[in-house]
Z-matrix of the N, CA and C atoms (Angstrom, degrees):
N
C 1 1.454
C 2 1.523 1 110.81
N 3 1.328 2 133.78 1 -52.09
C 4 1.148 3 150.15 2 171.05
C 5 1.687 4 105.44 3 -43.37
N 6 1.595 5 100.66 4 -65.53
C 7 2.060 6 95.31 5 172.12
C 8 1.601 7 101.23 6 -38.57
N 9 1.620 8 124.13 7 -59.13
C 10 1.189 9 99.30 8 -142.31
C 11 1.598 10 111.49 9 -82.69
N 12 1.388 11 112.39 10 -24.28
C 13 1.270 12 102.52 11 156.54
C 14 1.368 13 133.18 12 -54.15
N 15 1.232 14 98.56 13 -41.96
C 16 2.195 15 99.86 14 176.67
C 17 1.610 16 104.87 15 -62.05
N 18 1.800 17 118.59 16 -30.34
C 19 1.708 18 91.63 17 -174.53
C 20 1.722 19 100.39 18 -111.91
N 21 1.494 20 117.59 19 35.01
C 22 1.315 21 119.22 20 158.27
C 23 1.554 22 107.47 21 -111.70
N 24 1.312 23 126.12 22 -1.65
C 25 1.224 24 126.45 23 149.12
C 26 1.814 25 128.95 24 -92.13
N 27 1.087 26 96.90 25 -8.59
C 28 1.643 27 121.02 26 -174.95
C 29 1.412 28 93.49 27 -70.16
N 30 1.605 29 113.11 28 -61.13
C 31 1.138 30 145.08 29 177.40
C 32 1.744 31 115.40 30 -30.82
N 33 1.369 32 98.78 31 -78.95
C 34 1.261 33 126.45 32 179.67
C 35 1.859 34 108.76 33 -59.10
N 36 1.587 35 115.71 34 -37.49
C 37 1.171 36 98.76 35 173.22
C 38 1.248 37 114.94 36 -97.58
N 39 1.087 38 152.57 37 61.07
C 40 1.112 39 155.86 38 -168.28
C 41 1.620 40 111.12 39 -164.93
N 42 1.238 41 114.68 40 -16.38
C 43 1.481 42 121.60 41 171.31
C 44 1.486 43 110.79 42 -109.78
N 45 1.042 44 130.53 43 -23.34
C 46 1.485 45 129.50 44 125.37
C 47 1.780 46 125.76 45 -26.95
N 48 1.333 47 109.96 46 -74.71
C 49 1.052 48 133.72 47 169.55
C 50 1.806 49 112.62 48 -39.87
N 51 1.141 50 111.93 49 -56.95
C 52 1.346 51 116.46 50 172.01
C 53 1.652 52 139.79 51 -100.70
N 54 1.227 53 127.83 52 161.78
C 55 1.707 54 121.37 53 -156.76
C 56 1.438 55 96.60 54 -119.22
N 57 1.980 56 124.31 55 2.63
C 58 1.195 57 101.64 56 173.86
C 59 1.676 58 93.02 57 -153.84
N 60 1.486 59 97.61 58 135.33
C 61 1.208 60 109.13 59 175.93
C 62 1.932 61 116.10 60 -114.25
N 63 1.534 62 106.47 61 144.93
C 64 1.583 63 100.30 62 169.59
C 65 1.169 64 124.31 63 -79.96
N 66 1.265 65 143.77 64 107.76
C 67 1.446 66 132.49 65 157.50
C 68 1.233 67 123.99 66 -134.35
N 69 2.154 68 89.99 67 132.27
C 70 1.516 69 115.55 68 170.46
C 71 1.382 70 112.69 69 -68.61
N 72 1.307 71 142.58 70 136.23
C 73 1.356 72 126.77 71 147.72
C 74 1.671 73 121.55 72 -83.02
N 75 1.384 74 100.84 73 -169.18
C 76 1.629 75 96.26 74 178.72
C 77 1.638 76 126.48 75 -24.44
N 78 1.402 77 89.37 76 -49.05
C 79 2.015 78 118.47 77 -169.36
C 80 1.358 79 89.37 78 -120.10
N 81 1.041 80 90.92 79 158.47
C 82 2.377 81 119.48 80 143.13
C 83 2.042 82 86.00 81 86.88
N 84 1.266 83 74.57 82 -170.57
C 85 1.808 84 92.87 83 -179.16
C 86 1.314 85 121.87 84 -70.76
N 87 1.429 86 120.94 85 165.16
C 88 1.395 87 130.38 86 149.92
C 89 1.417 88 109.29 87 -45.84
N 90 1.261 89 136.51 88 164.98
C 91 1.135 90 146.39 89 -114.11
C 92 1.712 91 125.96 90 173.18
N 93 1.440 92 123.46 91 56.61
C 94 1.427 93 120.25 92 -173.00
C 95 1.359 94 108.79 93 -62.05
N 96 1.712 95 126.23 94 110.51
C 97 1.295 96 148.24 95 178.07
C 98 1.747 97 101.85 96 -102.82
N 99 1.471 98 98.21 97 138.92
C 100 1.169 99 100.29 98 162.56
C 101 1.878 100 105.75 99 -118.77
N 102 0.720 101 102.46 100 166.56
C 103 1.749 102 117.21 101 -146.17
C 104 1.692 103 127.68 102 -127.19
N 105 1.133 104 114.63 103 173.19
C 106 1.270 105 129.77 104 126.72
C 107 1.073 106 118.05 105 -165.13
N 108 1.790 107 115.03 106 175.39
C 109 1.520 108 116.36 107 -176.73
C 110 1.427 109 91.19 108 -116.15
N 111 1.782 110 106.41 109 146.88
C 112 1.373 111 113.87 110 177.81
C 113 1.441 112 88.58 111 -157.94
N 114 1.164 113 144.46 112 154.13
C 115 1.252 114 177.68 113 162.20
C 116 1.426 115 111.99 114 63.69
N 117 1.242 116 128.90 115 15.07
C 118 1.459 117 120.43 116 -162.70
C 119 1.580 118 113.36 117 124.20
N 120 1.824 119 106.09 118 -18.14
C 121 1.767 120 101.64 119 -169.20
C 122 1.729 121 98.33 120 -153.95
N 123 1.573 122 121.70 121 146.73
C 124 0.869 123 132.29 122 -162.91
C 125 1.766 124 83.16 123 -74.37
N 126 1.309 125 101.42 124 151.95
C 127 1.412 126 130.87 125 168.16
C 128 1.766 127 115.02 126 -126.23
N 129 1.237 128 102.48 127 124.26
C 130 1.435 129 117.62 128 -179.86
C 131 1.987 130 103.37 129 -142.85
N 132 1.273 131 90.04 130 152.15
C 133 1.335 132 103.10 131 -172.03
C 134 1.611 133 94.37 132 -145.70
N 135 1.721 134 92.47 133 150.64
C 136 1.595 135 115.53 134 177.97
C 137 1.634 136 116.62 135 162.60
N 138 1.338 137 106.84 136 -132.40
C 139 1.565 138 108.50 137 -154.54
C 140 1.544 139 125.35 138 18.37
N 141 1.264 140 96.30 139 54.33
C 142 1.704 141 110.54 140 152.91
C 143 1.319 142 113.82 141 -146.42
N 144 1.308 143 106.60 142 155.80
C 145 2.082 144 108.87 143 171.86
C 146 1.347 145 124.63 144 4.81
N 147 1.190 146 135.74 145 123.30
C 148 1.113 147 110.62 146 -179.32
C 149 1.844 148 130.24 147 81.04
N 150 0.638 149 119.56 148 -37.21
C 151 1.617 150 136.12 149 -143.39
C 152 1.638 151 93.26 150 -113.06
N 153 1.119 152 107.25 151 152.17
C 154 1.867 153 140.60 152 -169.94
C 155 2.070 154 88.82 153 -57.11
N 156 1.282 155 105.57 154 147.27
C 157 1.748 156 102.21 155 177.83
C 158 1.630 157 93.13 156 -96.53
N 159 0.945 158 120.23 157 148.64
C 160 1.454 159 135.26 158 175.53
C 161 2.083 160 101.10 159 -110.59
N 162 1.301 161 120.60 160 77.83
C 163 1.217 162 106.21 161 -175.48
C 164 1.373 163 113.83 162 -74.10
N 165 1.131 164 140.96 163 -159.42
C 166 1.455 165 128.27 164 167.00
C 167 1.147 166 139.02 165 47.31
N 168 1.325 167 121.01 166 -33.18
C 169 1.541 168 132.75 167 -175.70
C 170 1.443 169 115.43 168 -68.94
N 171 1.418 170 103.08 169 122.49
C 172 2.011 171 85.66 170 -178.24
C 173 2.029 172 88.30 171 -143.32
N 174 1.216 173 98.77 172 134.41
C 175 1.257 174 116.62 173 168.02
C 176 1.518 175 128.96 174 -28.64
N 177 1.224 176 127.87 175 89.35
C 178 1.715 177 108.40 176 -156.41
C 179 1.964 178 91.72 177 135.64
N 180 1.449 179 100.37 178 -63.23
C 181 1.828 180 112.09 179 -152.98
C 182 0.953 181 92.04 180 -68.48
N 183 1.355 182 87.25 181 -173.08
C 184 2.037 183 123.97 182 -159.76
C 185 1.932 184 94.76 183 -107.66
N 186 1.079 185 134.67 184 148.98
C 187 1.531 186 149.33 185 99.74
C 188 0.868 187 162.67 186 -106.09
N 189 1.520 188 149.71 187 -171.51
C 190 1.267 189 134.49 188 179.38
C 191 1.216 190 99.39 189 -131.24
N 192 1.388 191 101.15 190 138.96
C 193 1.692 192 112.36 191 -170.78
C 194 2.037 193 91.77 192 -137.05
N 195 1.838 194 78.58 193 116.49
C 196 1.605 195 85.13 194 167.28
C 197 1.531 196 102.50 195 -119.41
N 198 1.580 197 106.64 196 147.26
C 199 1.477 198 110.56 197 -168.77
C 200 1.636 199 102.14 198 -118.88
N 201 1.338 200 111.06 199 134.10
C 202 1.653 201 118.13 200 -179.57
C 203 1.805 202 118.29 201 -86.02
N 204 1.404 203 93.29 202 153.61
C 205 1.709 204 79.85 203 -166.11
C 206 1.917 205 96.44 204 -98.84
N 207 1.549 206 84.33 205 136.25
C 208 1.459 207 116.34 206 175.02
C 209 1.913 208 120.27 207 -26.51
N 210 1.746 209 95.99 208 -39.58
C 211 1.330 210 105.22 209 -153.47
C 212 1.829 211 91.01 210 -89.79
N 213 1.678 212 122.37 211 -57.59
C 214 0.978 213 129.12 212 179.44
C 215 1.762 214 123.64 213 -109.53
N 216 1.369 215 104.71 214 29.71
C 217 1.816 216 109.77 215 170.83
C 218 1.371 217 97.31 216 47.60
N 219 1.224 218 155.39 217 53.25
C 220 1.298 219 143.74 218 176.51
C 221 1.194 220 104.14 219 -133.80
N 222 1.557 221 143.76 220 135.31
C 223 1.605 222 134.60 221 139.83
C 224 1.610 223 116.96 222 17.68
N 225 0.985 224 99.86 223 106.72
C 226 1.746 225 98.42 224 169.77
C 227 1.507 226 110.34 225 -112.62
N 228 1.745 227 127.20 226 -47.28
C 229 1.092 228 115.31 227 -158.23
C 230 1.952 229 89.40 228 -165.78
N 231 0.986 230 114.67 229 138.42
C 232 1.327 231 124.45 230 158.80
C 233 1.391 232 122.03 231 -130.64
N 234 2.010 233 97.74 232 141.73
C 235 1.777 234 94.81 233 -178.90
C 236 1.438 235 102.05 234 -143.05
N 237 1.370 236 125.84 235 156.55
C 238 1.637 237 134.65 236 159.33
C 239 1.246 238 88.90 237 -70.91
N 240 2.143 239 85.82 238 135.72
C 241 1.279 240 108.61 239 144.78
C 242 1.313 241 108.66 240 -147.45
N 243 1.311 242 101.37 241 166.26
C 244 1.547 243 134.46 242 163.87
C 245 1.730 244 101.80 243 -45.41
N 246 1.316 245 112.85 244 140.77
C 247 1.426 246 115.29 245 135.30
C 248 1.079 247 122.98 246 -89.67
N 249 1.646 248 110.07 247 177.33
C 250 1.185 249 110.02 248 -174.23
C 251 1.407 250 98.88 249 -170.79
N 252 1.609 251 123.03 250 111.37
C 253 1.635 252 117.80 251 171.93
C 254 1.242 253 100.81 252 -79.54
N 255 1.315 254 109.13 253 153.26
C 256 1.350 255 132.81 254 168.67
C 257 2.018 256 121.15 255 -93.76
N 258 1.303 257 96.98 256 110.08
C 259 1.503 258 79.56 257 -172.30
C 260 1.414 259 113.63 258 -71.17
N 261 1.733 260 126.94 259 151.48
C 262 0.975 261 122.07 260 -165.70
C 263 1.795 262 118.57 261 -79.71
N 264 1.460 263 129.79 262 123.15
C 265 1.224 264 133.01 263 167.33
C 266 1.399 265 87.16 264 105.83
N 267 1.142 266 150.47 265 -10.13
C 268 1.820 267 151.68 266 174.76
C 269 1.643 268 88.39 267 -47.70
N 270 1.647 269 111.19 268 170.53
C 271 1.352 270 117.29 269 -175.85
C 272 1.875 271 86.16 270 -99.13
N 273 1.340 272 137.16 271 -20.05
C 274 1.641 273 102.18 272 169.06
C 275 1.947 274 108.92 273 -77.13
N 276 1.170 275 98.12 274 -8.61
C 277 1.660 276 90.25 275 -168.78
C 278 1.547 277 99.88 276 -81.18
N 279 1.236 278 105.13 277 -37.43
C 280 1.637 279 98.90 278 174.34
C 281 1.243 280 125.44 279 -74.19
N 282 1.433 281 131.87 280 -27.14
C 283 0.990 282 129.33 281 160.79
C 284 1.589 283 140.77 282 -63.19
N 285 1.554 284 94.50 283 -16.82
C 286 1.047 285 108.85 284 -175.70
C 287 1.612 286 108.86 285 -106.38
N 288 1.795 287 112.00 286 -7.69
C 289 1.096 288 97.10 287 173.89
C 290 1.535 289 99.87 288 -106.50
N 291 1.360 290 138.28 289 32.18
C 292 1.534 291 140.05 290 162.83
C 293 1.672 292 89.03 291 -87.42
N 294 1.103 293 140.22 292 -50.10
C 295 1.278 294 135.81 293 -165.41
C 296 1.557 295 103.28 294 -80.21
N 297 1.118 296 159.07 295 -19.83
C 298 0.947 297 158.07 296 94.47
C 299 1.699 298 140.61 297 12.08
N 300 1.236 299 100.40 298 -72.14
C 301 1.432 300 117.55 299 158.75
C 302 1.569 301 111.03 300 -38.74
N 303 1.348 302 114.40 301 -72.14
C 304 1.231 303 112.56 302 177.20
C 305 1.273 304 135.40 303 -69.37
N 306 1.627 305 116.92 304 14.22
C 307 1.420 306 110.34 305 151.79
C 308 2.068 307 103.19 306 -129.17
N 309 1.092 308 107.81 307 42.42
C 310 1.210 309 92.58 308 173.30
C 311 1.680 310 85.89 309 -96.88
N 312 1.711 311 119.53 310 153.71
C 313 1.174 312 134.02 311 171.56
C 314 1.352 313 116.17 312 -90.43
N 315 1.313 314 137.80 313 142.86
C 316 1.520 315 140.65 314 153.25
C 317 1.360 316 105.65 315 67.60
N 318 1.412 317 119.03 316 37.32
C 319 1.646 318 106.71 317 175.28
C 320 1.224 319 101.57 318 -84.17
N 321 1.407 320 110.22 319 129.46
C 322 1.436 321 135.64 320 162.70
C 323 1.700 322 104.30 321 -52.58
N 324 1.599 323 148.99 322 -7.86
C 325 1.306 324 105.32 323 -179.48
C 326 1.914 325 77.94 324 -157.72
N 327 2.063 326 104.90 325 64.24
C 328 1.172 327 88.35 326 168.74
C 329 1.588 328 160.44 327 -14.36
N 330 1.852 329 84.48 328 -61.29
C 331 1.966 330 103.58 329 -175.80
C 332 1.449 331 113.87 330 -67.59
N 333 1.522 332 121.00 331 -22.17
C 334 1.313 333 125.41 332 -146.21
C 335 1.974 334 88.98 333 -136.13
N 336 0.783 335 119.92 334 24.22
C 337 1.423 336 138.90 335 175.85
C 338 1.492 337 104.73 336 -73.76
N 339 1.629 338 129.90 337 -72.66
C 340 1.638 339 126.01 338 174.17
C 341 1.835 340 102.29 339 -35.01
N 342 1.130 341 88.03 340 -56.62
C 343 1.972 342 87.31 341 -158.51
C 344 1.839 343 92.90 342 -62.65
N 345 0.330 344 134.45 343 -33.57
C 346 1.909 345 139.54 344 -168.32
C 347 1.698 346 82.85 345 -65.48
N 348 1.362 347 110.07 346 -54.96
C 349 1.585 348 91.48 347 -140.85
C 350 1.831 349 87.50 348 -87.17
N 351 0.921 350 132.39 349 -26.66
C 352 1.620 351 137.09 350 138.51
C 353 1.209 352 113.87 351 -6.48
N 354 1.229 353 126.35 352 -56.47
C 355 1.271 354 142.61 353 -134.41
C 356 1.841 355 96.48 354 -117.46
N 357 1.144 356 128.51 355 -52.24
C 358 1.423 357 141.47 356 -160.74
C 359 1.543 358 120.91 357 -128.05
N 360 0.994 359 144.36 358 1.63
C 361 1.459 360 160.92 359 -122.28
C 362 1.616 361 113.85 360 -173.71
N 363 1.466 362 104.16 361 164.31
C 364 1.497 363 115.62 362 170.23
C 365 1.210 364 102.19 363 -140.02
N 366 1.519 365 105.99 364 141.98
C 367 1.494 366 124.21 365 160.19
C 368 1.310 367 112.96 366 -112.40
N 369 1.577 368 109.43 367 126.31
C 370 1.403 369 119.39 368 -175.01
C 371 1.430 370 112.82 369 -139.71
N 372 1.641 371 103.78 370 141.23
C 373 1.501 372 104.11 371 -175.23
C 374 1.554 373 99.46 372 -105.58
N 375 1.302 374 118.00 373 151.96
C 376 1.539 375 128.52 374 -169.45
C 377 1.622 376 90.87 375 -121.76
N 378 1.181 377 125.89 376 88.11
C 379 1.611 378 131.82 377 -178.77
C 380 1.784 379 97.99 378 -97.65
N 381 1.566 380 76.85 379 140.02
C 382 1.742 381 95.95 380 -179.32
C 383 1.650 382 107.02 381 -49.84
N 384 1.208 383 124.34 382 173.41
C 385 1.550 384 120.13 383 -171.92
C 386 1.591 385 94.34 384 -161.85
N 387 1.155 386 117.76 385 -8.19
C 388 1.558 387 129.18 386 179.50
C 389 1.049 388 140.76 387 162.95
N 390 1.339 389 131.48 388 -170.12
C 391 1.822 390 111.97 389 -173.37
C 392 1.271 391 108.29 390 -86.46
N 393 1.838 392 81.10 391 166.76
C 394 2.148 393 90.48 392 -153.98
C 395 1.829 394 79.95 393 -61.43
N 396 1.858 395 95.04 394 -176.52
C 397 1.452 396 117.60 395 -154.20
C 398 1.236 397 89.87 396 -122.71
N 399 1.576 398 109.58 397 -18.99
C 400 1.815 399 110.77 398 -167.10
C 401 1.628 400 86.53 399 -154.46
N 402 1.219 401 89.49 400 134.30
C 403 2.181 402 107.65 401 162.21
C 404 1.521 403 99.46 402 -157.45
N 405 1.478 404 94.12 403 -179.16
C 406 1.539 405 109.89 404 -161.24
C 407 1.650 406 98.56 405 -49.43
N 408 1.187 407 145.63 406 172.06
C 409 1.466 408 152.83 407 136.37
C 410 1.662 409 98.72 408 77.78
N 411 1.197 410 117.04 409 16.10
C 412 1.676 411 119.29 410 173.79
C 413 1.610 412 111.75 411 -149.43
N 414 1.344 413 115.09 412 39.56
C 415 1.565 414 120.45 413 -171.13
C 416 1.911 415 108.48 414 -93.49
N 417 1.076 416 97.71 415 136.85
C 418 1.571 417 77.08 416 175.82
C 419 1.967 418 108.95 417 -85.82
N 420 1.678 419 85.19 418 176.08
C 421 1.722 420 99.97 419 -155.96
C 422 1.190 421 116.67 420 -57.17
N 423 1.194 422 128.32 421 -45.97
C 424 1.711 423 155.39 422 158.99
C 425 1.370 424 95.66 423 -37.12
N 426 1.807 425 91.69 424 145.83
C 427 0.924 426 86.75 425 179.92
C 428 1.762 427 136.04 426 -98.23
N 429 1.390 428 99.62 427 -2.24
C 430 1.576 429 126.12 428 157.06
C 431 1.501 430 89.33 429 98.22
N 432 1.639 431 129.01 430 31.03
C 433 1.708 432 105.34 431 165.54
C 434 1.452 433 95.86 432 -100.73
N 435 1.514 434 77.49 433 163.49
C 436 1.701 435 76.75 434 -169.15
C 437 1.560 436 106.82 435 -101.11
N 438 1.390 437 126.15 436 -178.71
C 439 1.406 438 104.70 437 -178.44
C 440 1.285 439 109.69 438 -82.25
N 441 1.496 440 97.85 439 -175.48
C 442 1.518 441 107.47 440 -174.66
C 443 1.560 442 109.80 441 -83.86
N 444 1.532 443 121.43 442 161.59
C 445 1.478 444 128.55 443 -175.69
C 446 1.708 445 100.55 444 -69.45
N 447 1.034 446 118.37 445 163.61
C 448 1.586 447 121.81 446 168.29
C 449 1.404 448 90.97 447 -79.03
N 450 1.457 449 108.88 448 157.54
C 451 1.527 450 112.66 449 170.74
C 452 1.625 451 101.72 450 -167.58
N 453 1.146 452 118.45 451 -176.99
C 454 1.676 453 122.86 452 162.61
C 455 0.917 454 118.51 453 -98.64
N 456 1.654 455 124.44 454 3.34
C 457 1.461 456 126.79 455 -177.32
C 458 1.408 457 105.20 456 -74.41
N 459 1.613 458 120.85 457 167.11
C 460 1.541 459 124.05 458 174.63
C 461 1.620 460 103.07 459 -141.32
N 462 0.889 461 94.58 460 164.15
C 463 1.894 462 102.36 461 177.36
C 464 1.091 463 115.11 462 -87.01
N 465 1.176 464 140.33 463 164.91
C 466 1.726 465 145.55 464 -123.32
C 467 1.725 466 79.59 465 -103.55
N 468 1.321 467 114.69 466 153.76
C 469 0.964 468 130.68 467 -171.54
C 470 1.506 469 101.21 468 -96.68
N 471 1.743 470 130.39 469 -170.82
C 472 1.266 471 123.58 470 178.16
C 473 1.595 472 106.79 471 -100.90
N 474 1.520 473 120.38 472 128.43
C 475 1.408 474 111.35 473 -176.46
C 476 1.541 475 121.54 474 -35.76
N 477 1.361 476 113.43 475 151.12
C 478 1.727 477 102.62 476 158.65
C 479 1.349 478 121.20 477 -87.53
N 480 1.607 479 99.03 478 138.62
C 481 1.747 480 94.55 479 -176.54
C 482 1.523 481 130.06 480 -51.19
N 483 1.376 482 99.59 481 -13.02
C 484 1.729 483 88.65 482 173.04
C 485 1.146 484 128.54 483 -72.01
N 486 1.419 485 104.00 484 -42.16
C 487 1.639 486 126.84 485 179.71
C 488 1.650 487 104.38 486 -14.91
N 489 1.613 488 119.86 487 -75.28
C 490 1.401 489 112.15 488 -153.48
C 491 1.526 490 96.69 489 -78.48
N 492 1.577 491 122.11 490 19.97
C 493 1.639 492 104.19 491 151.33
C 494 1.183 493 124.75 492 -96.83
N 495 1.704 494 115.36 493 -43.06
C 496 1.440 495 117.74 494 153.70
C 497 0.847 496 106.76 495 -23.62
N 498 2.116 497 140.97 496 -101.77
C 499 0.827 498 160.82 497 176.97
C 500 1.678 499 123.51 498 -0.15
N 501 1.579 500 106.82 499 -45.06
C 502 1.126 501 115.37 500 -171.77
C 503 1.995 502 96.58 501 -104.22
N 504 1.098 503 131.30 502 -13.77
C 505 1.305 504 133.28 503 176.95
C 506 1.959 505 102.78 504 -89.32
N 507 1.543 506 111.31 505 -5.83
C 508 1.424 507 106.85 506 158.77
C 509 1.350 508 119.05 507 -77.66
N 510 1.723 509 105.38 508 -51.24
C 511 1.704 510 95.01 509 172.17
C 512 1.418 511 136.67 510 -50.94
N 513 1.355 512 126.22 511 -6.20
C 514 1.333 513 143.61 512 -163.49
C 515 1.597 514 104.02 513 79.81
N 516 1.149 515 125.12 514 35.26
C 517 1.683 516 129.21 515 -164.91
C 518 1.948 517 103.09 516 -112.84
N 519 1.726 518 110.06 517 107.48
C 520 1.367 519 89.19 518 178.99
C 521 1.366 520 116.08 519 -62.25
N 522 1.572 521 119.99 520 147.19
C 523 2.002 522 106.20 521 131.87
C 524 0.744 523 132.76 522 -33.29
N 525 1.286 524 127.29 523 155.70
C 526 1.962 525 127.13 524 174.34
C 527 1.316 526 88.69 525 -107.80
């Protein structure tokens, strides 16, 4: 009884504490969410215009929500949860989208922001479903990044040795 209270408070303060949480859903990838916690379960909103993609998440399913610690951005604690859509204009959807509102960053159409996301968007609560899977002194060894996407990009090549003479014969600065 004591564990599950210590990592349902572990839980709870740490998603407080922080503005971005990871979550996998059932399928597809990990997932950088930005957030908040309001009643017991992280709340995130998106998949509309503009707005954070929610891949995986389906009303009903399971995810995993790992939360980073505040002080050093690293893994702190991961737990299953429940989803949960929010129906739109309901008194949890509104409540949960006043807490919301005020940490989304740089929205282009503040005042008229609820009705938008009403209108185009999902609000979903990710409620705990059981004890975390990972906390301090029980993390597994790996380091949990995931790999990189395929792409055509390549990594920076090695400078050419001339460069820092050019470079330094622009400032008016001889070579030695």
């Amino acid at each position: 009884m004591d564990d599950m209270l210590l990592g349902r408070a572990l839980v709870e303060e740490a998603a407080k504490k922080s503005g971005l949480v990871w979550v996998r859903g059932a399928e597809g990838r990990t997932t950088a969410l930005w957030h908040v916690w309001h009643d017991g379960a992280v709340c995130v909103v998106g998949d509309g215009p503009g707005e954070q993609p929610l891949p995986g998440l389906a009303d009903g399913g399971t995810a995993t929500v790992t939360v980073r610690s505040k002080d050093k951005g690293g893994r702190l604690v991961s737990f299953p949860a429940r989803v949960v859509a929010l129906p739109p204009d309901g008194e949890a959807w509104t409540a949960a989208v006043e807490e919301l509102k005020g940490k989304r960053l740089n929205a282009p159409d503040a005042d008229t922001m609820p009705r938008r996301w009403a209108r185009e968007c999902r609000v979903l609560r990710l409620e705990p479903s059981g004890p975390p899977t990972e906390t301090p002194g029980a993390m597994p060894d790996g380091s949990g990044a995931a790999a990189p996407v395929p792409s055509p990009a390549t990594t920076r090549r090695p400078v050419p040795a001339a460069l820092p003479k050019l470079l330094l014969r622009r400032r008016g600065v001889t070579p030695r």
